[in-house]
N, C-alpha and C positions, 0 to 999 in steps of 0.2 A: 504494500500500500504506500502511497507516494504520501510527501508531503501534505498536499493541497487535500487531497480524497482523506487524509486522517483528520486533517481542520474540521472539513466540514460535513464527518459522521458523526466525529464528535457533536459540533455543532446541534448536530438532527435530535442525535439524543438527549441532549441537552432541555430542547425545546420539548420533546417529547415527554419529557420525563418532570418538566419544571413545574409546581407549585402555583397557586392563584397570587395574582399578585397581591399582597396586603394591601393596607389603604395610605398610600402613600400620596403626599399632596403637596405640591410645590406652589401652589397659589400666591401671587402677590410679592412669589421670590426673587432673587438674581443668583444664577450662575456663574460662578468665576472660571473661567475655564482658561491657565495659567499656563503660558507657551514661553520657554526659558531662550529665546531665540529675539532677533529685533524683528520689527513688522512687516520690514519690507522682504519677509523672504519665502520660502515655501510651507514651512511648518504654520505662517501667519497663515497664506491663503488656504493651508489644508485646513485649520479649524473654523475663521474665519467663514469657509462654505459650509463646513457640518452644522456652525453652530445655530443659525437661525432654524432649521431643520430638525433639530434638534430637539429646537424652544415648542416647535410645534407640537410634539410627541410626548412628552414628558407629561405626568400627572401635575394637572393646575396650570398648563402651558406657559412658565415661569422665561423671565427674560433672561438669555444667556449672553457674556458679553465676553469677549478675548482679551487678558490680557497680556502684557508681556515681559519678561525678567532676564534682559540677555546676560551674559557676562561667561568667561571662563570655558567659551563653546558650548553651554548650557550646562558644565557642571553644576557652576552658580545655584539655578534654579532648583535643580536634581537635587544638591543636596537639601537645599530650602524643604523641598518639600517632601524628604525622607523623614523632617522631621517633625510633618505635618498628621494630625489625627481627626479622625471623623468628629464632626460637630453636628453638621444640620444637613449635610450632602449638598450644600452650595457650593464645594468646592472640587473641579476634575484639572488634571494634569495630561499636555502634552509634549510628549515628548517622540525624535526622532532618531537617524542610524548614528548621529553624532552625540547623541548621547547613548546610546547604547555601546558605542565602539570606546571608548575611555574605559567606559564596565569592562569588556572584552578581553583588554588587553593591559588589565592593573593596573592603570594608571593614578599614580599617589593623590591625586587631588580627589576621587571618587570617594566620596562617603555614602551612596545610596545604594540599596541593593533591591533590585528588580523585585526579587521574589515575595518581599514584603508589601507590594503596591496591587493593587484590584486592577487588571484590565478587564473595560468593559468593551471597546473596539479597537481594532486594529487594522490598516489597512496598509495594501504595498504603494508603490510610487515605481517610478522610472527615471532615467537623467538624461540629458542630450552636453554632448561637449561642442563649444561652436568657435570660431575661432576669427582672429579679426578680417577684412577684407584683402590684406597682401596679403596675408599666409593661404587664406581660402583659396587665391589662385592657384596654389601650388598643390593645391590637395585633389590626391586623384584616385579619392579610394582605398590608398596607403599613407604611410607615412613617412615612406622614402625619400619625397620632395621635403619633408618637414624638418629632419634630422641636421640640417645647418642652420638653423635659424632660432633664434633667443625667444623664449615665452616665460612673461611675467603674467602670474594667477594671483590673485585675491583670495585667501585662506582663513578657515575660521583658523586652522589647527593641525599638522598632522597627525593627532591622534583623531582626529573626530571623521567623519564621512569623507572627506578630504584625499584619505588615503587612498579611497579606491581608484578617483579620477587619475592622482599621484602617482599611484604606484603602474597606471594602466601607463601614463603615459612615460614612464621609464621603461616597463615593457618594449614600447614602440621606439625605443632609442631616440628619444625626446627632448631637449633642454628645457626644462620647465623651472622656473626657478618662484618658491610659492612666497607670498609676502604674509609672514603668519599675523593674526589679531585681530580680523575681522570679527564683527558680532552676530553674522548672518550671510550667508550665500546673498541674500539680496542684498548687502554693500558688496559682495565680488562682482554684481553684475551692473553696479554703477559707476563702481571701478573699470568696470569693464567699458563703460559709457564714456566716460571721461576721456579714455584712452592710457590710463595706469596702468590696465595688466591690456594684455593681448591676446590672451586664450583665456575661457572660462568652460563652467559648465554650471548647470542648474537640475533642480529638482524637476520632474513636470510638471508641478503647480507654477516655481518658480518661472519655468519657462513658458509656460501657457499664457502666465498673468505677467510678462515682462520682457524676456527673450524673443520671443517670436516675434512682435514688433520691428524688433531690430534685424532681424532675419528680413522680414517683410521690407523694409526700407535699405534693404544693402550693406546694412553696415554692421553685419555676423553674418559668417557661412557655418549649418551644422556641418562637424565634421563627422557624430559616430552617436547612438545612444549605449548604454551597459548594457540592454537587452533583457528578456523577460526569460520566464522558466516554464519549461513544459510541463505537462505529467510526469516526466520520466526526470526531470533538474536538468534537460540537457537547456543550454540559454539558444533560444531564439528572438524573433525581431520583436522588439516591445507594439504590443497591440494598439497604441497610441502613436506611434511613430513607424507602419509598416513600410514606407518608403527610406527612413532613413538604416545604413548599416549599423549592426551592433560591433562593438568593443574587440569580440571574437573573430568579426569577418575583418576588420581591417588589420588585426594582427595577423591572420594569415595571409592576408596579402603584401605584408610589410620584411621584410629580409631581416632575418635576426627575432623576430618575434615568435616565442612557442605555442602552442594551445594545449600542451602537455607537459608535466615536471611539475618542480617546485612553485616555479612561482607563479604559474598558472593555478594549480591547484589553491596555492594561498590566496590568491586575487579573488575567485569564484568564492571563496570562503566568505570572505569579507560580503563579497556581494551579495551573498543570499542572505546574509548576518542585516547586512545595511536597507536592501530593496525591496524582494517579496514582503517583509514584513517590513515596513520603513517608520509610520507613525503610529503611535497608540496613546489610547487617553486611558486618563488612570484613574481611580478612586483613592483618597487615601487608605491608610490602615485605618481599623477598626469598623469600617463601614459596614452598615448590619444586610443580611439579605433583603429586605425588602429595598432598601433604597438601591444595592447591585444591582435587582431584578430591574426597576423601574425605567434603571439606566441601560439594560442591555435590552429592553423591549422597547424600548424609544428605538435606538441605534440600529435596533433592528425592523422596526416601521419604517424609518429612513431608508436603509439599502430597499425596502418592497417597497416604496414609492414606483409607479407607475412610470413616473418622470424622471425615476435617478439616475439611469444609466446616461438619459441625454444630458444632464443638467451637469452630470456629472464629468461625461468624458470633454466638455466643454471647459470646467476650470481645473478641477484634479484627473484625469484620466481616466483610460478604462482601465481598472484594476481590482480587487477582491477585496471585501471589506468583511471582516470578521467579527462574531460578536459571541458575548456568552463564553461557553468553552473552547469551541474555535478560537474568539481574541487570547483565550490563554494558552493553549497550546501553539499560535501564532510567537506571544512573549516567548517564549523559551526557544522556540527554532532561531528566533532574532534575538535571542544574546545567550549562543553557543556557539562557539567555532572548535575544532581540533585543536590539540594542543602545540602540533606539527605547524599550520596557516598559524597560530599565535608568535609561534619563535618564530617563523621565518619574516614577519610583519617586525615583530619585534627588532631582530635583529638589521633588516633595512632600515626601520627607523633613526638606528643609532648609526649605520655607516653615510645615509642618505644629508643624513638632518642635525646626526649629533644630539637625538632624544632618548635620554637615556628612561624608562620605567621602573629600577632597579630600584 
């Protein structure tokens, strides 16, 4: 049984199996729904779209509002609200693969631990890497035309989601040179406006609701998305981007790039760690069942919406949205990697970047 087909039997049984919901009422409430990232980036536009939808579903159709807490690639927030306890269930967390990826791979500034927190949905994301207009001429599918030419990126972090794009484009024999302390993918893509870095890359939110514009008006060519996962984990073309190539195809077309070994295998690690599962909103601890239920029957009215898939693949993608036990067996596929893709991450880090974990 594949990944996806265990999320969502679980799921089934779940719902089959679930309890009436108590009388739970959010009446005349607000929602705080606490996103550790700045506004202008994708994690904003992923809650940002759930949250009115959200508002709608909920017992007492209570106002839900986004806020935001960036700092430290969203450890900041992370720990903030590790140390956060149920009061009145006015309060969800989200969070993405940049904070998951700090968890992953030890990184000392982490004081939160995943297992302690209630998911009540989870959903994947995709990424596009796009690159400025001289470079785009030279890009022909590989990145053999690429490999003399200097790229400055806008970086939360190389510990956070960062790495994937990072470590893809060393893969590709790349000069990428990342400028770290960004507070959001949406400052790398203004950076990227400006003309400060050269190459970027975004979430699909990020890029639905920012990038593509700039695609639209000439001035970014996509160069590749990370790609999506089958039934079987093998990655094919992300289902929101089926004309652009994935991460995969233009390494094989790139001289020196493997799609087999070490660091292949680490890269996909990351990736699955980061993407099929990318965002999830959280409950604090101590949250009692009825207020979980409330929340996974809302989250789950939402994905049956009639309208979601359109509404949806228009600002966050098409992609799978999990809820109930599915969202938690989601949590766990997205912050586990092998211990093999950990050192070998690890150890680039430190010859790459000079970051040590230790």
């Amino acid at each position: 049984m594949t990944i996806k087909q265990f999320i969502y039997s679980a799921a089934a049984l779940a719902f089959m199996s679930a309890p009436a919901l108590a009388d739970v009422d959010f009446s005349g409430k607000t929602i705080e729904w606490v996103i550790p990232f700045s506004e202008t980036g994708g994690s904003a536009k992923w809650a940002n779209f759930f949250a009115p939808l959200l508002a709608q579903e909920l017992p007492g159709k209570p106002t839900v509002i986004v806020k935001f807490m960036p700092g430290a690639g969203s450890t900041k927030g992370a720990n903030w609200f590790q140390e956060q306890r149920y009061e009145d269930g006015t309060l969800l967390f989200g969070t993405s693969g940049s904070t998951q990826f700090p968890y992953l791979l030890g990184d000392p500034r982490v004081r939160y631990e995943y297992s302690d927190w209630i998911p009540v949905m989870a959903s994947g994301t995709g990424g596009v890497a796009y690159l400025n207009p001289e470079a785009g001429k030279k890009f022909d599918g590989s990145a053999n035309n690429l490999k003399d030419l200097n790229f400055i990126y806008g970086s939360q972090g190389a510990t956070r989601l960062d790495l994937v794009p990072l470590l893809a484009w060393r893969m590709l024999g790349m000069n990428v040179e990342p400028v770290f302390g960004i507070k959001g993918r949406g400052d790398g893509r203004l950076m990227f406006e400006r003309g400060e870095a050269t190459i970027d890359y975004q979430t699909t939110t990020g890029y639905l609701g920012g990038s593509l514009s700039m695609v639209e008006a000439g001035k970014a060519v996509p160069m590749m998305t990370w790609g999506a996962l089958d039934e079987n984990n093998n990655i094919v073309r992300d289902p929101t981007f089926p004309d652009l190539p994935t991460f995969k195809e233009v390494c094989e077309a790139t001289d020196g790039c493997e799609t087999s070994g070490e660091a292949w295998d680490s890269w996909k690690a990351f990736f699955i760690a980061g993407f099929p599962v990318q965002k999830i909103a959280f409950l604090p601890q101590g949250t009692p069942d009825d207020v979980v239920e409330a929340f996974t029957e809302a989250f789950d009215a939402v994905r049956n919406r009639p309208d979601f898939k359109k509404i949806a693949a228009q600002q966050v993608g098409k992609y799978d949205v999990f809820v109930g036990k599915g969202a938690e067996q989601a949590t766990k596929e997205g912050t586990t990697v092998s211990p093999e893709a950990k050192a070998y991450v690890t150890d680039w880090l430190q010859e790459a970047y000079g970051v040590s974990l230790n």
